[in-house]
C-alpha distance (Angstrom), angle and dihedral (degrees) to the residues before:
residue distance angle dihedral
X1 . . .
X2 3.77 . .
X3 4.05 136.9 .
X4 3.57 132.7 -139.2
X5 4.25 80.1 -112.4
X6 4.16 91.6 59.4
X7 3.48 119.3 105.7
X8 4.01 117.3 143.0
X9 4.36 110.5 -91.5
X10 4.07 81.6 -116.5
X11 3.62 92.3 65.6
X12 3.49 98.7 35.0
X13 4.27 83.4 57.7
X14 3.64 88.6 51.3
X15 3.40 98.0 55.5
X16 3.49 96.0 43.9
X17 4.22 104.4 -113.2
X18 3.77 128.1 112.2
X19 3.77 121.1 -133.9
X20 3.51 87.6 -101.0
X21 3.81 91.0 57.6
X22 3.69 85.1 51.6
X23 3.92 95.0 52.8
X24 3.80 95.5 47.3
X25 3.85 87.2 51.5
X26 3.60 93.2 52.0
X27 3.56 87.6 43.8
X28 4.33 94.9 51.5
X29 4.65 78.5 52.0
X30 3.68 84.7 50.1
X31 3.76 99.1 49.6
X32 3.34 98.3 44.1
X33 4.22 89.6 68.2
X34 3.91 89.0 36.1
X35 4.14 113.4 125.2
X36 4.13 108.2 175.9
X37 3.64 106.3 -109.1
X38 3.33 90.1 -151.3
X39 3.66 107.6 -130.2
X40 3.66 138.6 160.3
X41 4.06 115.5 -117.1
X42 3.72 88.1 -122.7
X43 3.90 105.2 96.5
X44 3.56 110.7 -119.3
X45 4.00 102.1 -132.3
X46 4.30 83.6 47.4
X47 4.24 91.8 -118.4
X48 3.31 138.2 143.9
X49 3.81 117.5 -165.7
X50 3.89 119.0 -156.6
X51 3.54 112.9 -154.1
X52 3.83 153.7 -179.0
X53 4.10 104.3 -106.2
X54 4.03 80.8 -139.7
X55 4.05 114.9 139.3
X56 3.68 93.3 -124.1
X57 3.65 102.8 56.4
X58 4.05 106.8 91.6
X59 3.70 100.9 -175.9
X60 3.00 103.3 177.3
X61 3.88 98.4 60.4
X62 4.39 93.3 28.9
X63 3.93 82.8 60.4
X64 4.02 107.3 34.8
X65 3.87 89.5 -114.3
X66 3.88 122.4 154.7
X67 3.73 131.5 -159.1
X68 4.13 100.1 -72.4
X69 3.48 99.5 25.8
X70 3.74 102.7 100.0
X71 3.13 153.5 4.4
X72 4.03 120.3 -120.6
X73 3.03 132.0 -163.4
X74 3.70 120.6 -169.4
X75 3.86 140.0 -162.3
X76 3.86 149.7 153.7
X77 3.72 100.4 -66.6
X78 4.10 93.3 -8.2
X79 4.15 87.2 -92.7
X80 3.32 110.2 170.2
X81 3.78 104.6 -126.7
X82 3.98 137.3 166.7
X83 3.87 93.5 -76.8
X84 3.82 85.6 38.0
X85 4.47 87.7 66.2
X86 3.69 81.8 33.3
X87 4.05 89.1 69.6
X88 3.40 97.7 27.0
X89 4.33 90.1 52.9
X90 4.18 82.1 48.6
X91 3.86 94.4 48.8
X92 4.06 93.2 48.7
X93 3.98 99.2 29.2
X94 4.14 100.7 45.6
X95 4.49 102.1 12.8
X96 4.19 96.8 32.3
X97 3.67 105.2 -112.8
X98 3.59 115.1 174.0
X99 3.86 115.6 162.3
X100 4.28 116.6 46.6
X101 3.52 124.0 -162.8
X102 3.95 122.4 -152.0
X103 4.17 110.2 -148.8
X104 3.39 112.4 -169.4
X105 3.77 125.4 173.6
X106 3.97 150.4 -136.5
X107 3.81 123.7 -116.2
X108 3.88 89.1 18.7
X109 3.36 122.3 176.9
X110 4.07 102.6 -133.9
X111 4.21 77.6 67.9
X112 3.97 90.7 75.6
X113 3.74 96.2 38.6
X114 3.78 124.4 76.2
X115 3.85 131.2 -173.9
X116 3.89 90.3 -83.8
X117 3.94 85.6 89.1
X118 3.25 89.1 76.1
X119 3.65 94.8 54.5
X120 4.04 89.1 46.7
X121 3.62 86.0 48.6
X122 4.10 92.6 57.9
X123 4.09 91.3 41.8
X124 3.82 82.6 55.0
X125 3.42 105.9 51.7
X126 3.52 109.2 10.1
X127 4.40 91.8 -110.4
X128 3.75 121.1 90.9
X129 3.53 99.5 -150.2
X130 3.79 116.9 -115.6
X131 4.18 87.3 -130.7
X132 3.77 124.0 93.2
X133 3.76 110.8 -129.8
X134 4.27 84.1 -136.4
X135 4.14 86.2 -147.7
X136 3.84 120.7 176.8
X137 3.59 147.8 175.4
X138 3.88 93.9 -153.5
X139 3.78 122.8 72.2
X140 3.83 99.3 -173.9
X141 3.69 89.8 41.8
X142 3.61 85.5 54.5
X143 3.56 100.1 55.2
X144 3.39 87.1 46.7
X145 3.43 94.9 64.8
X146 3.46 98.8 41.2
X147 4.05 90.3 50.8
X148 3.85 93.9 53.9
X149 3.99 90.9 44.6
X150 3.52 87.2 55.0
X151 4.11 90.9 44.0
X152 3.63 91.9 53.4
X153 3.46 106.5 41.5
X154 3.97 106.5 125.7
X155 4.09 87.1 -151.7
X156 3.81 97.4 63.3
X157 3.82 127.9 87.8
X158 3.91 99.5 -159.6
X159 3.84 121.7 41.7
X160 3.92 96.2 139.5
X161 3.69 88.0 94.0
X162 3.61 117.5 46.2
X163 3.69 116.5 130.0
X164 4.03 126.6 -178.7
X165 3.76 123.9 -138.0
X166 4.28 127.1 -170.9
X167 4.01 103.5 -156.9
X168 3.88 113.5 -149.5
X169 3.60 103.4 -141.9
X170 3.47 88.3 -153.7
X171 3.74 106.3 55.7
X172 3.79 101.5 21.7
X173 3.61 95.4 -128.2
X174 4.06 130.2 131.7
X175 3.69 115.4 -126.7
X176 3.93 110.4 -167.5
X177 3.66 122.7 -133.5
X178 4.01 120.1 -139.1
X179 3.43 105.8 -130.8
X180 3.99 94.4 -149.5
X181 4.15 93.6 48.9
């Protein structure tokens, strides 16, 4: 898959822009089509989808979502963390979210890591930082835990609907996780 703002990071060095160059040009060709759709910031099917912040994970199109349908919230590895309920206690308390939907993901990169990154991290710059790195070597286990953190958060209004979701990056498809397995 490819976007009008792709070119390969050589070629962008050779002619002198930065990706980021590159995305606010796409953005100015975008804009100048743009017509307000004039929607509300609640999402109109009242989801929020947790994901994996991983490159190869197009939502939108893997779940049948349009523009306005959802809110998502991504991360490394989709974990769902303090600013995680944080977003998800905003999208149900103030823009009526009531269903969430975990998305975790094959071949993820939180699989090779371990907490040790942290410790690398401080021996680096002098900081450990005050975030867990939330590694793991079991998906389902994963989204396990991040569907029961979400169930008992005392902060969130709707936790009768919470489904979890491993996406194989090589087939596209959704295999759901049983909570209680």
């Amino acid at each position: 898959m490819s976007t009008s703002a792709q070119q390969s990071p050589a070629e962008a060095v050779r002619t002198g822009e930065t990706v980021t160059d590159r995305l606010v040009e796409a953005n100015q060709r975008y804009a100048a089509d743009f017509r307000d759709p004039g929607m509300d910031a609640r999402p109109v099917l009242q989801v929020a989808v947790v994901a994996c912040m991983d490159a190869r994970l197009d939502l939108h199109a893997a779940l049948g979502l349009e523009l306005g349908d959802c809110h998502t919230i991504r991360n490394a590895g989709g974990v769902v963390t303090d600013d995680v309920i944080r977003s998800l206690t905003i999208s149900q308390r103030a823009l009526g979210t009531r269903s969430v939907i975990l998305v975790h993901h094959t071949g993820c990169g939180l699989e090779s890591l371990t907490e040790d990154f942290r410790i690398e991290l401080e021996e680096e710059v002098g900081q450990r930082p005050a975030w867990a790195v939330e590694s793991f070597r079991d998906v389902d286990q994963d989204v396990r835990q991040s569907m029961q953190r979400v169930r008992t958060s005392p902060f969130l209004l709707h936790t009768d609907d919470v489904r979890g979701f491993v996406f194989d990056v090589t087939t596209g498809l959704l295999r759901e996780i049983d909570p209680a397995a």
